[in-house]
C-alpha positions in Angstrom: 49.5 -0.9 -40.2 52.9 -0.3 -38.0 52.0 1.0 -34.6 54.1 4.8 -34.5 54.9 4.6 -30.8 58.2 2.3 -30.9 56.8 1.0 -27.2 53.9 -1.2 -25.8 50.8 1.1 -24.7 47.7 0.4 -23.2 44.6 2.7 -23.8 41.8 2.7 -20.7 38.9 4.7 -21.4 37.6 6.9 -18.3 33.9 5.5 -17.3 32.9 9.3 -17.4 32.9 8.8 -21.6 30.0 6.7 -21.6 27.7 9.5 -20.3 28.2 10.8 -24.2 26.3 9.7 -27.5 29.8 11.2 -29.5 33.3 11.8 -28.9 35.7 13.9 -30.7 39.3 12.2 -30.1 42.1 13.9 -31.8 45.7 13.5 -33.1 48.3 16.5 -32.9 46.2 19.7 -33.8 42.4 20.4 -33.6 41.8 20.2 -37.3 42.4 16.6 -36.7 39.9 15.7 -34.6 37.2 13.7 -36.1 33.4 12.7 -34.4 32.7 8.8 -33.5 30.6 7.2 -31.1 31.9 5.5 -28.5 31.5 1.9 -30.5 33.8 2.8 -32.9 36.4 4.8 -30.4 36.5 1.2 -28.5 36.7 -0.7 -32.2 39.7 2.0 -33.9 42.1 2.2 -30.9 42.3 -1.4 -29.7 41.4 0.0 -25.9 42.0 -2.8 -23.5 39.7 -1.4 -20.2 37.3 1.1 -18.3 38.7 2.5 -15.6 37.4 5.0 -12.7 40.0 7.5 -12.4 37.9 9.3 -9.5 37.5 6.2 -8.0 39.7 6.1 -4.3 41.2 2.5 -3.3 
């Protein structure tokens, strides 16, 4: 499958995700949100980290 961004990304997950069994991430409108654990968020979008946005330094 062609990415549909026409750049390079990189997805980082927020640490504060993990305190949740399930997730709802979506694409363009709420009717497409769909639930997955956090296994298969980390499997389907190819994430490369976890970061700490709240952390300072």
């Amino acid at each position: 499958m062609q990415d549909a961004l026409p750049y390079t990304k990189t997805t980082k997950f927020n640490e504060s995700l993990r305190a949740y069994d399930f997730v709802f991430p979506a694409a363009d409108n709420i009717n497409s949100a769909v639930k997955m654990t956090i296994a298969k968020l980390e499997q389907f979008s190819g994430f490369k980290a976890w970061v700490d946005v709240t952390k300072k330094g």
